[in-house]
C-alpha positions as CSV (number, residue, x, y, z in Angstrom):
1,X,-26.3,-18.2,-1.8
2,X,-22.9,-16.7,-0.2
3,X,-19.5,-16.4,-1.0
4,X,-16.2,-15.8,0.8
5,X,-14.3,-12.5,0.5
6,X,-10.1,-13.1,1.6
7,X,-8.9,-9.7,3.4
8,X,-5.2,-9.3,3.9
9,X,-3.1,-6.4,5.7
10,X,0.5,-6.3,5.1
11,X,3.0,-3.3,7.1
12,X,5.5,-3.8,4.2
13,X,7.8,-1.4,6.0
14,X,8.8,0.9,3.0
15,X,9.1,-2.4,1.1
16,X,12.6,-3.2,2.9
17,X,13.3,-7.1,3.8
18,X,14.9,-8.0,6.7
19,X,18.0,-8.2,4.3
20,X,17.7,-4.6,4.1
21,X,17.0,-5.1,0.6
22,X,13.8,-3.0,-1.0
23,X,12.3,-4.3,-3.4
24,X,8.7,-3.5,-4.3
25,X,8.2,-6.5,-6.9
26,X,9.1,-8.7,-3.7
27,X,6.3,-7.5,-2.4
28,X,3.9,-7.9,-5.0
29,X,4.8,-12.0,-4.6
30,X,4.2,-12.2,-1.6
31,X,0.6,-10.4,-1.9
32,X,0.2,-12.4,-4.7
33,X,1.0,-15.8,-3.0
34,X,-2.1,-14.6,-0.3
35,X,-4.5,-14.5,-3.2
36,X,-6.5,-12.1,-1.0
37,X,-9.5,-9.9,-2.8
38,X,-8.8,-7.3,-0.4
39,X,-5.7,-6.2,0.5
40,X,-4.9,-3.1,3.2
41,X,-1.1,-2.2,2.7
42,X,0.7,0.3,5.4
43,X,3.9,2.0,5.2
44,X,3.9,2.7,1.3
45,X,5.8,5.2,-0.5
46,X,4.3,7.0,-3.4
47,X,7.5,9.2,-4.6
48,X,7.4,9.4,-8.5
49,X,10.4,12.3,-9.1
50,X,12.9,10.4,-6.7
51,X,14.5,7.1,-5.9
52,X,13.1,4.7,-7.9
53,X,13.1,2.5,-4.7
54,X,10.7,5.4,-3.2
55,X,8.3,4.9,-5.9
56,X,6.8,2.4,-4.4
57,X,2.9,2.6,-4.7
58,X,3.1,2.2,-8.2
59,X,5.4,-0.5,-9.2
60,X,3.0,-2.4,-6.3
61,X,0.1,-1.8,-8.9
62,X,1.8,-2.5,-12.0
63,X,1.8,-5.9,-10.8
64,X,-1.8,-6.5,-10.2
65,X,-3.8,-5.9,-13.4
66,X,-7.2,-7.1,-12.2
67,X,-6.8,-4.7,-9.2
68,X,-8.5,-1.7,-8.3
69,X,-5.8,0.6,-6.3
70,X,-6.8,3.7,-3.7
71,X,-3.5,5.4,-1.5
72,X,-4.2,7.4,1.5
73,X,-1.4,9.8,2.5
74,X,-0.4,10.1,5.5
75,X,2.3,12.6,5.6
76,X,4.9,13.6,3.2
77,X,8.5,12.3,2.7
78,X,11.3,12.4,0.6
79,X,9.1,15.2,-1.9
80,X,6.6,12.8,-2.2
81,X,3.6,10.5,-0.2
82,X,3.7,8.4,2.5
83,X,0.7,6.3,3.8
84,X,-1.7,3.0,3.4
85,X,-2.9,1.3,0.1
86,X,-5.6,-0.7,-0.8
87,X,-6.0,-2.9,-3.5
88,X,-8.9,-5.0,-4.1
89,X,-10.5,-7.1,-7.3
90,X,-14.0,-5.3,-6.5
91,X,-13.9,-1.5,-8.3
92,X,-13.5,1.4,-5.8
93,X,-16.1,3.6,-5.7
94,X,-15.0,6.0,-3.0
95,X,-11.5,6.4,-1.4
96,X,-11.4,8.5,1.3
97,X,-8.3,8.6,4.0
98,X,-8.7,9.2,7.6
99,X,-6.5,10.9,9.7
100,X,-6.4,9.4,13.2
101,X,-3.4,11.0,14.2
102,X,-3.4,11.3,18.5
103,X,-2.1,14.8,19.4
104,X,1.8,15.5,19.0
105,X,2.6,12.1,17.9
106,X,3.2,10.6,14.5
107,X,1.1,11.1,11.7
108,X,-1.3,8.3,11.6
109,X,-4.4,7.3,8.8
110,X,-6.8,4.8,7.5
């Protein structure tokens, strides 16, 4: 017996379209339209006392009920996080973030 998992990765930029719009429930479509089980977002923004375009992470996760969520910061910026998300259908067990950063150059994780 086997079964197929879908894995998607998706640089969503700080949630801004090439029409300069952000728009975090855009988002959400399109993730949605990939149906994926798995999916590894960079460039989120988890700001909850700000902007609410800057609060990012969770209006992402609002939209995906059956969705376990883990956020890895990066860095901070505009007083909150900055960094990769993952959502997936399976329940997270661990989340852990990496930091993979290469001497004086931007702050990088996984």
């Amino acid at each position: 017996m086997s079964f197929r998992i879908r894995v998607a990765t998706y640089n969503i930029h700080k949630c801004k379209g090439l029409d300069q719009r952000t728009d975090p429930e855009r988002i959400a479509s399109v993730i949605r339209e990939v149906n994926a089980d798995v999916v590894a977002i960079q460039e989120v923004l988890d700001v909850r006392d700000g902007r609410l375009e800057f609060d990012q992470a969770r209006r992402i996760v609002a939209e995906f009920d059956n969705y376990s969520e883990c956020f890895g910061e990066n860095r901070k910026l505009y007083g909150g996080s900055y960094g990769n998300m993952t959502l997936s259908r399976f329940p997270v067990q661990v989340c852990r973030n990496y930091d993979v950063s290469w001497r004086h150059r931007e702050r990088r994780g996984c």
